[in-house]
C-alpha positions in Angstrom: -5.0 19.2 -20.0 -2.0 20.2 -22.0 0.4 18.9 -19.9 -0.8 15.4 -19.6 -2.5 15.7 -16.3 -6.4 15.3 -15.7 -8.8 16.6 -13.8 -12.5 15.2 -12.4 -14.6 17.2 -10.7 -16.0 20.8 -10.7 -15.2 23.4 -13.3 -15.5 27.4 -12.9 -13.8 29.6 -15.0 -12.0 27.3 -17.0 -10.0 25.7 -13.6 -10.6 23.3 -11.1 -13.3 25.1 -8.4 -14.8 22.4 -5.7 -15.3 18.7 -5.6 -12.9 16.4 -7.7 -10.0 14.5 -8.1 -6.3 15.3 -10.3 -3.7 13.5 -11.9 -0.3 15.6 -12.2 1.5 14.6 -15.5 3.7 12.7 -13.4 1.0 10.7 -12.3 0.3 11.8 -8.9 -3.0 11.2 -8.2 -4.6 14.2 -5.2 -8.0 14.0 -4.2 -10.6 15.4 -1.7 -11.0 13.8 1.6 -14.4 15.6 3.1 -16.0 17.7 0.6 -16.8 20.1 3.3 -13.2 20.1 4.5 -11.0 20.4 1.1 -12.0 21.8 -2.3 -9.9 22.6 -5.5 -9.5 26.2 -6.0 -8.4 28.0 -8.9 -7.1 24.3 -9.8 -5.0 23.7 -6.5 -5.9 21.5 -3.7 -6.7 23.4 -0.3 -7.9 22.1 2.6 -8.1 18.5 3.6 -7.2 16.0 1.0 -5.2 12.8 0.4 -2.1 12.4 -2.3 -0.9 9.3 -4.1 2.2 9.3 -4.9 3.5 7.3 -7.9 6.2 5.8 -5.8 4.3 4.6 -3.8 4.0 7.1 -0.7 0.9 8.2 0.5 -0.2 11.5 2.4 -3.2 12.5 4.0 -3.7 15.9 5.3 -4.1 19.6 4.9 -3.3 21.3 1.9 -2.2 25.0 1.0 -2.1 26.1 -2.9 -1.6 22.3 -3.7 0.8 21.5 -1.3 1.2 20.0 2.1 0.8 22.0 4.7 -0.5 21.7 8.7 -0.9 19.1 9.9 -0.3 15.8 7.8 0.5 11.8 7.9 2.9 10.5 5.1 3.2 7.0 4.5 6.7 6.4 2.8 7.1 3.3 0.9 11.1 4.1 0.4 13.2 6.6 1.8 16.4 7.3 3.6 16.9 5.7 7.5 17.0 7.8 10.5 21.4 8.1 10.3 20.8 8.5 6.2 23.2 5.4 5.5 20.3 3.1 4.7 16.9 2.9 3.2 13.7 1.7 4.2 9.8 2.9 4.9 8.3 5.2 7.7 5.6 6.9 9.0 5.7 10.8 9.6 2.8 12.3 12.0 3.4 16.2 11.9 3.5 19.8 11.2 4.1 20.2 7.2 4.9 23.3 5.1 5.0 24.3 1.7 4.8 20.6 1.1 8.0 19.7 3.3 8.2 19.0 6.4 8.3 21.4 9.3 7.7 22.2 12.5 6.9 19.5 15.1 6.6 15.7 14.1 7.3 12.1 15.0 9.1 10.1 12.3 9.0 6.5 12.7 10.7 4.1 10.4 9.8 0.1 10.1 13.0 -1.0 12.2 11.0 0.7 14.8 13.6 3.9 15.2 11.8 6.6 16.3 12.7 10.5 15.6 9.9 13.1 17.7 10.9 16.5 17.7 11.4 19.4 15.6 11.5 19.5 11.7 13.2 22.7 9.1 13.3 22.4 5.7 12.4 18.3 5.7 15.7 17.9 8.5 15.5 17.1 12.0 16.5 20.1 14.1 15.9 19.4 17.5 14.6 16.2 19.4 14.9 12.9 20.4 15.8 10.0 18.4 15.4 5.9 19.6 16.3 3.1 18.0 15.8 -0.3 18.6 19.4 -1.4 19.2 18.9 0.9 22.2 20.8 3.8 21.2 19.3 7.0 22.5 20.6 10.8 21.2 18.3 14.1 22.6 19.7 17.2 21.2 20.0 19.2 18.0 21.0 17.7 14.7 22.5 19.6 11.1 22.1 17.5 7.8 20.9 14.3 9.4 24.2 14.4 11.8 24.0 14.8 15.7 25.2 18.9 15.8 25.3 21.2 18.8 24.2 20.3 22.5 23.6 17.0 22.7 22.9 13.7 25.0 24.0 10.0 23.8 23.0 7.0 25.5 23.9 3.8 24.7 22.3 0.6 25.7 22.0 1.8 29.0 25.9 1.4 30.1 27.0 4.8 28.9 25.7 8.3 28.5 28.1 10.8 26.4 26.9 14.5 27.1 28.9 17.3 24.7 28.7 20.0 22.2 28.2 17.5 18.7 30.2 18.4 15.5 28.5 16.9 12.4 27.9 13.2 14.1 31.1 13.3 16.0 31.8 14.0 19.8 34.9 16.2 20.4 37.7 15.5 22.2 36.2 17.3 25.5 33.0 15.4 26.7 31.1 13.7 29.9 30.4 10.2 30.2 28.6 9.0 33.1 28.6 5.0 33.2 26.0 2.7 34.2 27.6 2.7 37.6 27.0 6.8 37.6 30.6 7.1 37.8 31.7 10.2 35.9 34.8 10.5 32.7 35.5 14.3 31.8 38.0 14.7 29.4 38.8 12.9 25.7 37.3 10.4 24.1 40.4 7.9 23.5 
């Protein structure tokens, strides 16, 4: 094609109609999982279908005019951690759309962190997050930061419950400690 990227597979009307397999000219590789589940049409990949990802990720899902969208499994080779301070791989198992996700999905990285919950605009929203350090947070979240109502347990010994402000707990919050005696006020 004129723009570096090939296509295998069925023709009609000049584009990509049916069974086959594309290269972008980035060299993303997308292809047809179950010929009677995905097709190329009008030379973009709908319906069930797998991408490679030059990186190194991996999808495999349903498509909507080429992109991700439904219900989908990415495989990440390399991407941001669950606080966005480090980097590593993970599984996502969820809702996509327009090839980000969205809606509801579970997020698991390879230090075993674990996000499930809900998913705008490829950020967490609303859910519950569990690391392996034993760290629990259940509430809402705003640009990868705990935001809004929100429930932080830690270890087991504390539990800080408050309104979150971009990561941080304000000076008014409740802690209940592992003895379920109860702290209202500042955190000093």
């Amino acid at each position: 094609m004129k723009d570096g990227s090939v296509f295998e597979g069925e023709f009609e009307n000049d584009e990509a109609n049916g069974d086959g397999s594309y290269v972008d000219k980035w060299g993303n590789n997308f292809s047809i999982v179950d010929k009677e589940a995905g097709r190329f049409k009008k030379g973009e990949l709908c319906g069930q279908g797998k991408a490679m990802i030059k990186n190194g990720d991996e999808y495999r899902g349903s498509f909507k005019c080429g992109k991700f969208n439904g219900k989908g499994v990415m495989n990440y080779r390399f991407l941001t951690g669950f606080m966005q301070s480090d980097k590593e791989s993970g599984v996502y198992d969820g809702e996509w759309a327009n090839g980000i996700r969205s809606g509801i999905g579970k997020m698991k990285w390879t230090d075993s962190s674990i996000f499930e919950g809900e998913w705008r605009d490829d950020c967490r929203m609303q859910g519950k997050l569990k690391t392996p350090s034993g760290i629990t947070y259940e509430g809402y979240w705003k640009r990868g930061l705990f935001h809004g109502k929100g429930k932080l347990s830690i270890r087991g010994n504390m539990t800080i419950e408050c309104v979150f402000k971009e990561g941080k707990a304000p000076y008014n919050v409740k802690i209940t400690y592992k003895d379920d005696s109860i702290y209202y006020g500042p955190i000093r």
